[in-house]
C-alpha positions, 0 to 999 in steps of 0.5 A, a space after each residue: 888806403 891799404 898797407 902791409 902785403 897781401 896776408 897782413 892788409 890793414 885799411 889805413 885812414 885819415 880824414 880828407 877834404 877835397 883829394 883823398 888822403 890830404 889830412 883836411 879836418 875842420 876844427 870849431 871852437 871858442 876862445 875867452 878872447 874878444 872878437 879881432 885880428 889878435 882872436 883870430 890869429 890866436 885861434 890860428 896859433 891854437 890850432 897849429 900847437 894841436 899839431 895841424 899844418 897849414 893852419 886857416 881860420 876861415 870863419 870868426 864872430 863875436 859871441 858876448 863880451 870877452 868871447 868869440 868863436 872859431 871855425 878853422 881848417 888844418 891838415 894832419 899826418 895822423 891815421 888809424 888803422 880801421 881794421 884794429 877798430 873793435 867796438 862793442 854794440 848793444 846788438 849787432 847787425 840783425 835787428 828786428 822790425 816792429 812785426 818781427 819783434 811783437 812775433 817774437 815776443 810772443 813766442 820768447 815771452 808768452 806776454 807782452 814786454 813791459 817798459 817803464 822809461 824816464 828822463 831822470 833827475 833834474 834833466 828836463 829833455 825829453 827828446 830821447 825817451 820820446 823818439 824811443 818810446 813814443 809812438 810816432 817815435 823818430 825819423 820814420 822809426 816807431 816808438 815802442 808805445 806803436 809795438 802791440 806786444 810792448 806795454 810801453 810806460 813814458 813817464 816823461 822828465 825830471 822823475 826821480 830815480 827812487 820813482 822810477 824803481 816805484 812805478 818799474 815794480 807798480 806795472 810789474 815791467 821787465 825793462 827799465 829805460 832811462 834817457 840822459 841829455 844834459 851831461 855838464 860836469 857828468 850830471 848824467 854820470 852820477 844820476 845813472 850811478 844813483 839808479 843803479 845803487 838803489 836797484 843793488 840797495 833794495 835787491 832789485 838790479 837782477 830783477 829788471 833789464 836796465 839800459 840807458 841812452 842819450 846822445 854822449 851815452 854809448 853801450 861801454 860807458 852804461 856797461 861800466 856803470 852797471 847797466 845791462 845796455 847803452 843806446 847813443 846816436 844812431 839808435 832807435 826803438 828797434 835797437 831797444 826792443 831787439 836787446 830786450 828781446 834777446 836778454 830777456 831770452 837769456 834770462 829765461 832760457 830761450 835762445 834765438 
């Protein structure tokens, strides 16, 4: 919906089910409670002091002992304005495919790209190092071990930041990569500060190009951390090689 006059339009929305406009959000969640009428009408009263009108819980069931889960529906009054929404991505719109990337890297570089990525510390979920580097890489999306100009190192799960710092110089790579998907009580915030620390400790942050992705990771959380980039959902090898590219063209004086 569009307010203000001509000069000063603002795209102004809000969620909506089944008319435009209508507020409709679905809401799930969990309560310590155990499964009932007084469970599901405390997920009712739940989503009604989040300020929700027309409050229905619409799906309910036990989960263990003293648990239960909720899916409710509620509508609300609350909008944003779409067009004040800035955000700021690791690259923008124009990305590079496979064969635009190898190209240009050869012409930027001289060389191939050199990768090293891991899924550090005690997160064992490869999934999202594997869909960026792997070479049948995810969702019709190739990994970088399929890119001929990337040499492209997966070092798998549970590798140790200080390993990861070893293999990066052992290979000589331009890039660091580093997957994180357990977040509980911000595990991966302090495991990608580690990373970090280190490379500032032994000299070397200036020396590599050092993103990080997962699915709760986005580019402004690894940018406060002190990585050069962040990838979350939506991203894919494309994304990576597209930055790297780039960067590494900065840092060697050649621009697109």
């Amino acid at each position: 919906m569009s307010w203000g006059s001509e000069a000063e339009m603002t795209t102004i929305v809000r969620p909506y089910g089944d008319t435009l406009d209508d507020g409709a959000v679905q809401l799930s969640f969990t309560l310590p409670v155990s499964f009932g009428p007084r469970g599901r009408e405390a997920a009712r009263l739940f989503v009604e002091k989040l300020g929700f009108r027309h409050a229905e819980v619409v799906h309910a069931a036990p989960l263990s002992e003293g648990f239960s889960f909720y899916i409710a529906y509620g509508r609300t009054e609350i909008a944003v304005d779409f067009d004040a929404i800035a955000v700021e991505e690791a690259t923008g719109e124009k990305l590079h495919s496979m064969d635009s990337a190898c190209e240009a890297i050869r012409e930027k570089l001289g060389r191939k790209l050199v990768v090293v990525g891991a899924c550090t510390g005690f997160d064992a979920h490869t999934v999202g190092i594997d869909a960026i580097m792997n070479m049948k890489g995810y969702n019709h999306h190739y990994g970088l071990e399929r890119y001929p100009e990337v040499e492209a190192w997966n070092l798998g799960a549970q590798v140790l930041n200080e390993k990861l710092i070893d293999y990066a110089l052992k290979v000589n790579a331009d890039a660091i990569l580093v997957s994180q998907i357990v977040t509980q009580k911000d595990v991966h915030v302090r495991n990608l500060t580690e990373l970090i620390e280190l490379l500032e400790a032994r000299g070397l942050r200036e020396r590599f190009v050092v993103c990080a992705g997962g699915t709760r990771i986005s580019n402004k959380l690894a940018v406060e951390l002190g990585y050069d980039a962040g990838f979350g959902q939506g991203t894919y090898a494309e994304h990576v090689a597209t930055f790297l590219i780039e960067k590494l063209g900065e840092k060697s004086g050649v621009r697109s």
